[in-house]
C-alpha positions as CSV (number, residue, x, y, z in Angstrom):
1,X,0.0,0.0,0.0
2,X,1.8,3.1,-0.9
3,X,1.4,5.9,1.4
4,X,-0.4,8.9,-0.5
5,X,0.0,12.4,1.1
6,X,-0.6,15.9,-0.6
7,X,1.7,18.0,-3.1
8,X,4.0,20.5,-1.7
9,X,2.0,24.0,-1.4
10,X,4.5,26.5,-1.1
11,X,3.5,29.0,1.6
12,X,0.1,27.7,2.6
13,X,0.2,26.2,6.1
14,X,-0.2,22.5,6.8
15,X,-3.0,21.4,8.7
16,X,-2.4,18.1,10.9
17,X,-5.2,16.2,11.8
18,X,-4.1,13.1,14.6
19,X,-7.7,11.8,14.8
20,X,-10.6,12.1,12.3
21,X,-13.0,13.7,15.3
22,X,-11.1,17.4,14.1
23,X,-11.9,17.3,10.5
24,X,-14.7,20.2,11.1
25,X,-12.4,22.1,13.2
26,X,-9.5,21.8,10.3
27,X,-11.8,22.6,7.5
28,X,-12.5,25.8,8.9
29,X,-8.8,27.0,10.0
30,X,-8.5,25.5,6.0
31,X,-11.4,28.1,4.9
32,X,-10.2,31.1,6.7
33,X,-6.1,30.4,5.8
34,X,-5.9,28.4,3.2
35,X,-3.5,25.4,3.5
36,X,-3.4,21.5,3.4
37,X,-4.8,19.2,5.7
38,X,-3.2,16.3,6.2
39,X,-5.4,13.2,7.2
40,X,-2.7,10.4,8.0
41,X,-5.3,8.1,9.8
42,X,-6.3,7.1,6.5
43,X,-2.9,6.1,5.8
44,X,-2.4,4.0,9.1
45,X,-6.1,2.5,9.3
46,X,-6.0,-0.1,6.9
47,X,-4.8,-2.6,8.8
48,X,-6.2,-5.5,6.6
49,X,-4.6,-3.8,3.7
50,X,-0.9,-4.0,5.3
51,X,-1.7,-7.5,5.6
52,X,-2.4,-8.3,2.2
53,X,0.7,-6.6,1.0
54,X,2.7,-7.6,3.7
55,X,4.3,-3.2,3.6
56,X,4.4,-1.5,6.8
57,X,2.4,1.7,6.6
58,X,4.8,4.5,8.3
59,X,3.1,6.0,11.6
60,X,1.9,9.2,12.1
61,X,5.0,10.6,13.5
62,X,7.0,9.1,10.5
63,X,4.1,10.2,7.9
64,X,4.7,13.8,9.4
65,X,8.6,13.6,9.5
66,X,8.1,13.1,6.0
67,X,6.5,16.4,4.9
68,X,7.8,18.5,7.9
69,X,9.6,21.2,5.3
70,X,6.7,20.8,2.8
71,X,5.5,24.0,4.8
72,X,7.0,27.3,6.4
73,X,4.1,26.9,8.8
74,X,2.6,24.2,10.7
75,X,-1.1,24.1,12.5
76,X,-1.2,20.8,14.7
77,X,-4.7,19.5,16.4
78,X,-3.5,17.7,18.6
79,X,-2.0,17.5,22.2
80,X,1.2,19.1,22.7
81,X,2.9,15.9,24.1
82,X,2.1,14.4,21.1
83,X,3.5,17.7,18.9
84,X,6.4,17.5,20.8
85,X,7.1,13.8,19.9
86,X,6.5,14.2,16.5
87,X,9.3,17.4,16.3
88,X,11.6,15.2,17.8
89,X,14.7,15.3,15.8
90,X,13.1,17.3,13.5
91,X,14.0,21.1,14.4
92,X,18.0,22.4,13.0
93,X,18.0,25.9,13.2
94,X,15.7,28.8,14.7
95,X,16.2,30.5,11.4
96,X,15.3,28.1,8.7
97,X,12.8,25.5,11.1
98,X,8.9,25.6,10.3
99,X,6.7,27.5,12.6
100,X,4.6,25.4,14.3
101,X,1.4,26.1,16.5
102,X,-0.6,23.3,18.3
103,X,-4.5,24.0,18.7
104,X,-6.3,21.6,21.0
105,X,-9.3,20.0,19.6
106,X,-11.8,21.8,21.4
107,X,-10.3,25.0,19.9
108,X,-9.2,26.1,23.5
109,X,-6.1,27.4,23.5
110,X,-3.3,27.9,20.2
111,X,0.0,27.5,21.3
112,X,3.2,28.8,19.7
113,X,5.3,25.8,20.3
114,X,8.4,26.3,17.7
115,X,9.8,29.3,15.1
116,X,8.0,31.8,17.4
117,X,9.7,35.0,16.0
118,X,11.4,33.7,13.1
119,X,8.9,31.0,11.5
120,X,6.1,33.5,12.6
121,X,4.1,31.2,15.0
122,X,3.5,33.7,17.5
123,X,1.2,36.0,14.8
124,X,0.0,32.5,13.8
125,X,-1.3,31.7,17.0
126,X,-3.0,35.2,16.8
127,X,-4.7,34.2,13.7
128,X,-6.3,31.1,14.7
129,X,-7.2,32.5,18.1
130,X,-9.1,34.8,16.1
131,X,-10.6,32.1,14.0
132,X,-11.5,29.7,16.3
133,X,-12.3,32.1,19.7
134,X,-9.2,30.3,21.3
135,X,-6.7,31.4,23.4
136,X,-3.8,32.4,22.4
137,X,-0.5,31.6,24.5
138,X,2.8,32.5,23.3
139,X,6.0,31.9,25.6
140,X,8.8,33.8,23.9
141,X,10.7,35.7,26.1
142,X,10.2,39.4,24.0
143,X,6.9,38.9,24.4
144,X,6.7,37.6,28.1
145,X,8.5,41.2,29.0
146,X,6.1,43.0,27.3
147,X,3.4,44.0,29.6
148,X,0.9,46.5,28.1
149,X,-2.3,46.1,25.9
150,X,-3.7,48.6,23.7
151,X,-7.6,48.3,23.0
152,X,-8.6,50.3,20.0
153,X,-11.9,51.4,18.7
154,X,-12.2,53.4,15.5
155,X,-14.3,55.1,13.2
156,X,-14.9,53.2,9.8
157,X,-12.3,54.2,7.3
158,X,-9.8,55.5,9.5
159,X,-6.5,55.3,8.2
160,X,-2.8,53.6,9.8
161,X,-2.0,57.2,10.2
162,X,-4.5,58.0,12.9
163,X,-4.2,54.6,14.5
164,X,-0.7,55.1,14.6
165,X,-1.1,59.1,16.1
166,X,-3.8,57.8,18.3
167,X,-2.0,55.3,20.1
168,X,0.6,57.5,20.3
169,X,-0.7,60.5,21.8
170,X,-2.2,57.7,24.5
171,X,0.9,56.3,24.9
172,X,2.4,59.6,25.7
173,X,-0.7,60.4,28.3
174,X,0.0,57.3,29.8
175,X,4.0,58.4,30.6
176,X,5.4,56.2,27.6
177,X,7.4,57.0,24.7
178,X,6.8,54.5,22.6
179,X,6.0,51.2,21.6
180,X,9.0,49.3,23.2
181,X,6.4,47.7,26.1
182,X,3.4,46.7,23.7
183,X,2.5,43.1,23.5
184,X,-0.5,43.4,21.3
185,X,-3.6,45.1,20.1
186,X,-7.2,44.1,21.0
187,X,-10.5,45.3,19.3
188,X,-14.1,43.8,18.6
189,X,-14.6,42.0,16.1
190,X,-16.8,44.4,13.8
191,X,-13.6,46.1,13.6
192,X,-11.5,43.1,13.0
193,X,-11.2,43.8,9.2
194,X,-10.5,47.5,9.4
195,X,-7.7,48.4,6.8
196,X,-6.2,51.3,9.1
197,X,-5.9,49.1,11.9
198,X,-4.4,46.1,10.3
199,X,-1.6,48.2,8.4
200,X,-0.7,49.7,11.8
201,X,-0.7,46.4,13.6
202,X,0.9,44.6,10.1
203,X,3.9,48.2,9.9
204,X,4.8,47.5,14.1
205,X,4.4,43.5,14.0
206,X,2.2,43.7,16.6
207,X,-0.3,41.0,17.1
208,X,-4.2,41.8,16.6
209,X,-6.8,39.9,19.1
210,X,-10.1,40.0,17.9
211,X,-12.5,39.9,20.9
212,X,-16.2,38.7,20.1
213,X,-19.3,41.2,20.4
214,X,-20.8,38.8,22.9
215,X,-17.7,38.8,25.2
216,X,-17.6,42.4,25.3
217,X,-21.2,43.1,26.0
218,X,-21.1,40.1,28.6
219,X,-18.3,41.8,30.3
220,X,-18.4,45.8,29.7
221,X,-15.8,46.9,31.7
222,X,-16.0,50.8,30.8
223,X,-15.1,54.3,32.6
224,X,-16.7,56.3,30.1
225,X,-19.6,54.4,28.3
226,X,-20.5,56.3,24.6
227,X,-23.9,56.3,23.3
228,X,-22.7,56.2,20.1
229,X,-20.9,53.1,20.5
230,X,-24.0,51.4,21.9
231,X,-25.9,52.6,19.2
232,X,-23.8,51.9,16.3
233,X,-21.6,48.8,17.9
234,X,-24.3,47.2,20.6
235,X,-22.1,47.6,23.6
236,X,-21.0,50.4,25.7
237,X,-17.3,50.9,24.5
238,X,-14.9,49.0,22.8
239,X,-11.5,50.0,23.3
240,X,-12.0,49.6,27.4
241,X,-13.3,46.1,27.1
242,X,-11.3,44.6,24.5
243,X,-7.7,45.7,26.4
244,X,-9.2,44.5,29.9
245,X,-10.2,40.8,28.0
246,X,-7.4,40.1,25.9
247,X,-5.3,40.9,29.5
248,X,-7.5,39.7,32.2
249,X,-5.1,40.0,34.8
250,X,-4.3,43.1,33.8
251,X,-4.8,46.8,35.2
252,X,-6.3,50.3,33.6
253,X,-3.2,51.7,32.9
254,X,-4.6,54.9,31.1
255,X,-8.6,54.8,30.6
256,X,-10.1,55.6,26.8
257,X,-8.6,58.3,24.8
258,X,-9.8,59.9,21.8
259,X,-8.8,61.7,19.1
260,X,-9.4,61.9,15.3
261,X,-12.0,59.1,15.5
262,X,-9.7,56.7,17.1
263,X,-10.3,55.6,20.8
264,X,-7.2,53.9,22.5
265,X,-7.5,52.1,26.0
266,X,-4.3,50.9,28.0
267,X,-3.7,47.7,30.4
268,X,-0.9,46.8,32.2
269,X,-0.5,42.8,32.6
270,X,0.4,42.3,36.7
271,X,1.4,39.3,37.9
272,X,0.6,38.6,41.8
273,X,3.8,36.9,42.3
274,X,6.1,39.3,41.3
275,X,7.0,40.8,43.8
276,X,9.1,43.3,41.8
277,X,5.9,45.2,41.2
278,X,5.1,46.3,44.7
């Protein structure tokens, strides 16, 4: 039985399914991204078939050893113990390895698990998060050091330019000079596709977490609720929320600022144990 897998597809992502149960889960990272998915269950199944032609069908970890540099970038459903069996001896170099995220199969959390900064899968992990409502959990240490938030409304239409002077004049109210300290950007998702706000989180590599409508109405954490918001969005403020959700251990560093159609919201990440914060 020879062991069929798909054609090499450039920069598209490959899309590893261990178990058959994650196939609706796959097609839709597959809709929104693009990519491959690899179904090696149907190449390990047949038991009967091995049988009858007396040819070992390669295991999963041997079928995906196989097509590991097929891809830049690597989406795995799947636990990480077993991700982290299957990249063993796989992974040279920090500079030339695939990125690889691991997504559990209820969609829970997407994990950065190799290439972070260089293979991309810390913004990867963004994506799917954004996709599938998971969390995402990168480790790097950059972004471990990095502990502010911005949440960011805006006006439809606005432009990178007044994100970027937005943000900006908040970080300056908020006694920082620039962007050194930022971790990522978090807005509703209404806004998720706004042009102005991608190109300014695309021009800083910053990150962009989508929070849902429902998760910010459920929890509107807001100084200054706007009428317009709630009439035009459905909740009471976006840029408040959003920062407060995306860092939920985190502090109201600077409350919502506005200017030029563009509302920025600041949150400091805290963590109880350090005691370096006190």
């Amino acid at each position: 039985m020879s062991v069929i897998l798909p054609s090499p597809a450039g920069d598209a992502p490959g899309i590893w399914l261990v178990r058959a149960d994650s196939e609706a889960l796959g097609l839709r990272l597959q809709t929104a991204l693009g990519g491959v998915i690899y179904r090696p269950w149907l190449q390990t199944g047949d038991q009967q078939a091995q049988a009858d032609t007396a040819q070992a069908v390669p295991s999963q970890r041997e079928q995906f050893a196989l097509v590991y540099r097929r891809h830049r970038q690597w989406i795995m459903i799947a636990a990480s113990g077993i991700a982290v069996r299957f990249l063993d001896g796989l992974p040279q170099d920090k500079r030339s390895d695939p990125a690889l995220v691991v997504l559990d199969e209820a969609g829970r959390f997407a994990i950065s698990l190799l290439a972070g900064h260089e293979g991309g899968a810390n913004l990867l992990a963004y994506r799917i998060a954004n996709i599938t409502g998971a969390q995402p959990v990168v480790t790097t240490a950059t972004e471990a050091l990095k502990p502010l938030t911005l949440g960011i409304g805006c006006r439809r239409g606005v432009s990178a330019q007044q994100v970027s002077e937005a943000v900006h004049h908040a970080l300056q109210l908020g006694g920082m000079q620039g962007l050194q300290q930022v971790r990522e950007v978090a807005t509703i998702d209404l806004k998720a596709d706004e042009a102005g706000l991608l190109a300014f989180c695309s021009a800083h590599d910053l990150p962009l977490r989508v929070i849902a409508s429902a998760n910010v109405a459920a929890r509107g954490w807001v100084t200054q609720p706007s009428e317009w918001v709630r009439k035009n969005v459905g909740v009471d403020g976006v840029c408040e929320p959003c920062a407060l959700i995306a860092s939920p251990r985190g502090r109201l560093l600077l409350q919502k600022t506005a200017l030029d159609g563009v509302t920025v919201a600041i949150v400091e990440d805290r963590a109880e144990w350090d005691a370096s914060e006190d």
